[in-house]
PyMOL Python script that loads the backbone (N, CA, C, O; Angstrom):
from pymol import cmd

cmd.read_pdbstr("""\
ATOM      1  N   UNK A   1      -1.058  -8.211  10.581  1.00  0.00           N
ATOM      2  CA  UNK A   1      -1.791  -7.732   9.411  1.00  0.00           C
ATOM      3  C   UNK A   1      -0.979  -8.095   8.165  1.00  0.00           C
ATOM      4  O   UNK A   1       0.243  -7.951   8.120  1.00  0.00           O
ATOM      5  N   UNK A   2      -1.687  -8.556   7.195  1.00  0.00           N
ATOM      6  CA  UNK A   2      -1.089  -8.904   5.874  1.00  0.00           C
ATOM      7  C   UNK A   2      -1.160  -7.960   5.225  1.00  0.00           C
ATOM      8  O   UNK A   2      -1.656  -6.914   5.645  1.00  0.00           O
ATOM      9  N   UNK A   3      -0.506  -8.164   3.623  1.00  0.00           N
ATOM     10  CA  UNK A   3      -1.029  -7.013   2.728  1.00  0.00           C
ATOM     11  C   UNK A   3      -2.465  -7.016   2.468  1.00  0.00           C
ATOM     12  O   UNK A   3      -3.285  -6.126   2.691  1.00  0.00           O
ATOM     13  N   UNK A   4      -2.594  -7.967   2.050  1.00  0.00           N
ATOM     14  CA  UNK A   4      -4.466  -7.946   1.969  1.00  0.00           C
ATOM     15  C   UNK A   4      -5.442  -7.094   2.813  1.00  0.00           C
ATOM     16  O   UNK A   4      -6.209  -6.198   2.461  1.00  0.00           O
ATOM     17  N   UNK A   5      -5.270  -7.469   3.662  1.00  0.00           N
ATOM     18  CA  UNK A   5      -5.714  -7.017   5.280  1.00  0.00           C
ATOM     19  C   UNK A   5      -5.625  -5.385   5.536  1.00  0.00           C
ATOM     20  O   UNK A   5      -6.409  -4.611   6.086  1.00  0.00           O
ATOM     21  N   UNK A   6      -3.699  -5.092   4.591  1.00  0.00           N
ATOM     22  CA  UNK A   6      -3.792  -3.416   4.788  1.00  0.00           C
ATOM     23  C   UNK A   6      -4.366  -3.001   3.409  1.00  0.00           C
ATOM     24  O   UNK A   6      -5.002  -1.947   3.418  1.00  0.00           O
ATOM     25  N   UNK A   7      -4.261  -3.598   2.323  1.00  0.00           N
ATOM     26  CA  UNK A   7      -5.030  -2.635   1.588  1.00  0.00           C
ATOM     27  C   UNK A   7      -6.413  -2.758   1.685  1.00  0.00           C
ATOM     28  O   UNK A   7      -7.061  -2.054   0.911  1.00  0.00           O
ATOM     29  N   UNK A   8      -7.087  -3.562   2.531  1.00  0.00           N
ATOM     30  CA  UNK A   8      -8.606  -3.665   2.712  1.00  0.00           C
ATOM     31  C   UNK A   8      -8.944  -2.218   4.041  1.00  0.00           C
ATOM     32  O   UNK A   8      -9.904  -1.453   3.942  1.00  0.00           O
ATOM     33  N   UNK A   9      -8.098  -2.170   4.963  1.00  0.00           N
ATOM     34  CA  UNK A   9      -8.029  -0.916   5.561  1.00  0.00           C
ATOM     35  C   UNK A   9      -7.940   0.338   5.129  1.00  0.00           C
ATOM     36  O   UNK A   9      -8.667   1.237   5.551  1.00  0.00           O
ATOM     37  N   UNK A  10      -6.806   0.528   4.025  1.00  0.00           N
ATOM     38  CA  UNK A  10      -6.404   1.329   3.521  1.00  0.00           C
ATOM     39  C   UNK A  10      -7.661   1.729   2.109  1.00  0.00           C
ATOM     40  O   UNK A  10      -7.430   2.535   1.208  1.00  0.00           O
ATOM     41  N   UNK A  11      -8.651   1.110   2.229  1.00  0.00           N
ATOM     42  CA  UNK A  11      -9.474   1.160   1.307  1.00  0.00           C
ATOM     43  C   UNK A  11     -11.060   1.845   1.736  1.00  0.00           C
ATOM     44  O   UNK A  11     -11.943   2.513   1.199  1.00  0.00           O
ATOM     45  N   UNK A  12     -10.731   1.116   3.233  1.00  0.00           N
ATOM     46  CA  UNK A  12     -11.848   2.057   3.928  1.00  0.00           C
ATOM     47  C   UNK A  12     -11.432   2.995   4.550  1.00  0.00           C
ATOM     48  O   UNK A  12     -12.390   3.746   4.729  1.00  0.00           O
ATOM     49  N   UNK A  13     -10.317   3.503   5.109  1.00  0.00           N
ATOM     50  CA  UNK A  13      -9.940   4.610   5.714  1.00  0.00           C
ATOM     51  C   UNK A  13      -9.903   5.748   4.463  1.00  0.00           C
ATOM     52  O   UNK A  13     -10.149   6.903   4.808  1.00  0.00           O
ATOM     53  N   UNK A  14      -9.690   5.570   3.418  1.00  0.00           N
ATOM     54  CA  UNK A  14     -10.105   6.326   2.597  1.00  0.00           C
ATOM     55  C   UNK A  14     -10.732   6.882   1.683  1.00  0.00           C
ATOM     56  O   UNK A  14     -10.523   7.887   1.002  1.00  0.00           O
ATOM     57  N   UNK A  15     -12.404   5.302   1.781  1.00  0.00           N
ATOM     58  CA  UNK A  15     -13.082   5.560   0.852  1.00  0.00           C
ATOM     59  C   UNK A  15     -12.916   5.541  -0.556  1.00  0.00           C
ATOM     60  O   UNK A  15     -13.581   6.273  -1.289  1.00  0.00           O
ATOM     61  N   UNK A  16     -11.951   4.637  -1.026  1.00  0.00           N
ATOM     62  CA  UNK A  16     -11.750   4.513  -2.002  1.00  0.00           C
ATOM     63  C   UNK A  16     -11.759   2.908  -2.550  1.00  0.00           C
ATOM     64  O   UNK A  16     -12.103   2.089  -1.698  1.00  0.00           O
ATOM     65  N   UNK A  17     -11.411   2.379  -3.897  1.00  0.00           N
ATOM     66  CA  UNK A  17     -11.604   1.370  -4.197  1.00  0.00           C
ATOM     67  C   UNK A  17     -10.576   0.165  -3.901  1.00  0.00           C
ATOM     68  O   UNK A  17      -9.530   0.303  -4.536  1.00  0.00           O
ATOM     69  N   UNK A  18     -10.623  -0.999  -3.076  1.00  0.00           N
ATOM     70  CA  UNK A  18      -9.473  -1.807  -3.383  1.00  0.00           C
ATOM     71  C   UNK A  18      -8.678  -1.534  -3.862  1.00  0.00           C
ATOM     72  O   UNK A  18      -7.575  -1.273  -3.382  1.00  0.00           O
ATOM     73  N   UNK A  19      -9.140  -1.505  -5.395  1.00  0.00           N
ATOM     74  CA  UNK A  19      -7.805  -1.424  -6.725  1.00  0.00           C
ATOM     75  C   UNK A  19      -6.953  -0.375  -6.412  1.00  0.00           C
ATOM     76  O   UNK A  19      -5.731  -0.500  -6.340  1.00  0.00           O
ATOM     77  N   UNK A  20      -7.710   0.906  -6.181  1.00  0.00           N
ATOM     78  CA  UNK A  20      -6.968   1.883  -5.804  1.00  0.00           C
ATOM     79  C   UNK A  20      -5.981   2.075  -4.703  1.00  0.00           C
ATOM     80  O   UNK A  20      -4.938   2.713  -4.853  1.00  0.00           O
ATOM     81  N   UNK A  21      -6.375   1.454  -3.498  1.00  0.00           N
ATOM     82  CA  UNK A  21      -5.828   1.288  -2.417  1.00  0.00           C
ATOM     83  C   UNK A  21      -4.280   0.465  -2.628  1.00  0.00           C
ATOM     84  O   UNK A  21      -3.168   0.873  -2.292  1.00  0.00           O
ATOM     85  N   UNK A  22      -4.778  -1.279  -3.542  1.00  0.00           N
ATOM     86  CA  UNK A  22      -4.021  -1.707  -3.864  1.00  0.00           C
ATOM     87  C   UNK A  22      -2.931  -1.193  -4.635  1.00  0.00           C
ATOM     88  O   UNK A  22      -1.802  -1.678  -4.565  1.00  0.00           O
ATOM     89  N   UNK A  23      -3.269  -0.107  -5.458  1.00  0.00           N
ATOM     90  CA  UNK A  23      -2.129   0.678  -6.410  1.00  0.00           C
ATOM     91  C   UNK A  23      -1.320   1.199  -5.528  1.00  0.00           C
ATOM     92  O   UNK A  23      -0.121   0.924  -5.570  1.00  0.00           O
ATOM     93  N   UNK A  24      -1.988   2.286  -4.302  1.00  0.00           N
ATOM     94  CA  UNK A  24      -1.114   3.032  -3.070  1.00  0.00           C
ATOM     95  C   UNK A  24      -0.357   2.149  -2.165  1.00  0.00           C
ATOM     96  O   UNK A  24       0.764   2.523  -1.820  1.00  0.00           O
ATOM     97  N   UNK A  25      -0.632   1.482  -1.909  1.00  0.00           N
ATOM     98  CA  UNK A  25      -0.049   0.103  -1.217  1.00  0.00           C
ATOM     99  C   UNK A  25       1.283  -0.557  -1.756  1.00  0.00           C
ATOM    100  O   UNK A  25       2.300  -0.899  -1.153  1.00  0.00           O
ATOM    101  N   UNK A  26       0.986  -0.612  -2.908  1.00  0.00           N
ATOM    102  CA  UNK A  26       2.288  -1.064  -3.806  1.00  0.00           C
ATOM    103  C   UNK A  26       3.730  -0.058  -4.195  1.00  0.00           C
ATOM    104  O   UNK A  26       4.932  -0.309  -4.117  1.00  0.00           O
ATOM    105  N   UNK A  27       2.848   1.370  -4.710  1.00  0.00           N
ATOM    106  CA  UNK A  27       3.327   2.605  -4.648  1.00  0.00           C
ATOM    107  C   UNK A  27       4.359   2.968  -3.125  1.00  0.00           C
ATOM    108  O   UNK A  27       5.532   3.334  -3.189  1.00  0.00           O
ATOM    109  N   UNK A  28       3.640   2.773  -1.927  1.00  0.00           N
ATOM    110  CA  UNK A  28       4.306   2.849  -1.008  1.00  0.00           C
ATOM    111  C   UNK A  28       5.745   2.240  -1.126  1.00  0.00           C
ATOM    112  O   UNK A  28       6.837   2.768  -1.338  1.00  0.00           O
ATOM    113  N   UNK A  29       5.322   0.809  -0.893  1.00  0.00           N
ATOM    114  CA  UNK A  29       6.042  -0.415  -0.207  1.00  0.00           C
ATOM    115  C   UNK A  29       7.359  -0.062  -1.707  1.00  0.00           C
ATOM    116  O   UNK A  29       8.524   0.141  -1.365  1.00  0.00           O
ATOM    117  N   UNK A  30       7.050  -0.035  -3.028  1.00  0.00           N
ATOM    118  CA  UNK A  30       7.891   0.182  -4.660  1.00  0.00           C
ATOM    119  C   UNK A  30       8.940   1.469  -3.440  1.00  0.00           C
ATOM    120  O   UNK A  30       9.979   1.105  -2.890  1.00  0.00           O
ATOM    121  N   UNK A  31       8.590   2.303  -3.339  1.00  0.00           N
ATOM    122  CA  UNK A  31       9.539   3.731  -2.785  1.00  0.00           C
ATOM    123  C   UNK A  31      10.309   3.365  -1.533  1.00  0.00           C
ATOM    124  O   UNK A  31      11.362   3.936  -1.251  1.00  0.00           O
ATOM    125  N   UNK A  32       9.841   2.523  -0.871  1.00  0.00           N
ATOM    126  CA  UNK A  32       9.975   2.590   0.539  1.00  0.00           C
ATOM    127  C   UNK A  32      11.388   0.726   0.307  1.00  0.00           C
ATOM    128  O   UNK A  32      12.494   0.659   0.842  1.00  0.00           O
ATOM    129  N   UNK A  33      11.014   0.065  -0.226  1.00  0.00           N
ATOM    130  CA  UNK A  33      11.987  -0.715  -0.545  1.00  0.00           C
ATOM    131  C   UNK A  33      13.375   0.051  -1.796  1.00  0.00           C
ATOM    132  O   UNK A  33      14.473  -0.502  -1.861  1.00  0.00           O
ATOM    133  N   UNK A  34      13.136   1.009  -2.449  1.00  0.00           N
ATOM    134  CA  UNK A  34      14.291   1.440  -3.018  1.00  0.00           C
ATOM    135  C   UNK A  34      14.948   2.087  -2.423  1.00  0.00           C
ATOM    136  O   UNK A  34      16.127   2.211  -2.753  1.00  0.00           O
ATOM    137  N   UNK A  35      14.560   2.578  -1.595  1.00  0.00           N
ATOM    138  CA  UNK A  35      15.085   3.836  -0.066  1.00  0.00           C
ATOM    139  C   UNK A  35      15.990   2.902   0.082  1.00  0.00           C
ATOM    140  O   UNK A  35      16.966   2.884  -0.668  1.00  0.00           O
ATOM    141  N   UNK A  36      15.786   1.766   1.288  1.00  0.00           N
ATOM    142  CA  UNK A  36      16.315   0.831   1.759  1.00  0.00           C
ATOM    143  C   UNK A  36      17.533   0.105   0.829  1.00  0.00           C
ATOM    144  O   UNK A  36      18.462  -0.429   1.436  1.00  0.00           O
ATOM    145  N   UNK A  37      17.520   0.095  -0.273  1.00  0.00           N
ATOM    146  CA  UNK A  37      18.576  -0.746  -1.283  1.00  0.00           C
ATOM    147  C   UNK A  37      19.461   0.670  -1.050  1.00  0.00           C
ATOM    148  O   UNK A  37      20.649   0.804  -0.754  1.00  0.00           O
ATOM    149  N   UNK A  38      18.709   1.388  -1.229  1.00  0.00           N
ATOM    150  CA  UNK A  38      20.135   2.470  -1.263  1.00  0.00           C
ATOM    151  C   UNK A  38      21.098   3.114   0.026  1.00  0.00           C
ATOM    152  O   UNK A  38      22.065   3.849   0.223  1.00  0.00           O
ATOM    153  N   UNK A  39      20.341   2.482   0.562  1.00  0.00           N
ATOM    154  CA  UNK A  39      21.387   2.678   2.250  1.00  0.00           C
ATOM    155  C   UNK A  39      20.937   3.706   2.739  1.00  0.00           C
ATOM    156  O   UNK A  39      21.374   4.122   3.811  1.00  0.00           O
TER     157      UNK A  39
END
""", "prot")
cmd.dss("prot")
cmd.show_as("cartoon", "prot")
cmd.util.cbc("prot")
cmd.orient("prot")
């Protein structure tokens, strides 16, 4: 699965819009990669 692919999931699993999905998607991955830099 690509990103595309999950925010197109992530868009119907929650009934919400692409864009939106795409914002949570990014939101995630933004938190979840600074975790990681910080050990």
């Amino acid at each position: 699965m690509n990103k595309n692919e999950l925010v197109s999931a992530v868009a119907d699993a929650a009934s919400i819009s692409k864009g939106d999905a795409q914002s949570a998607v990014d939101a995630v991955f933004s938190v979840i990669t600074g975790e990681l830099k910080k050990g």
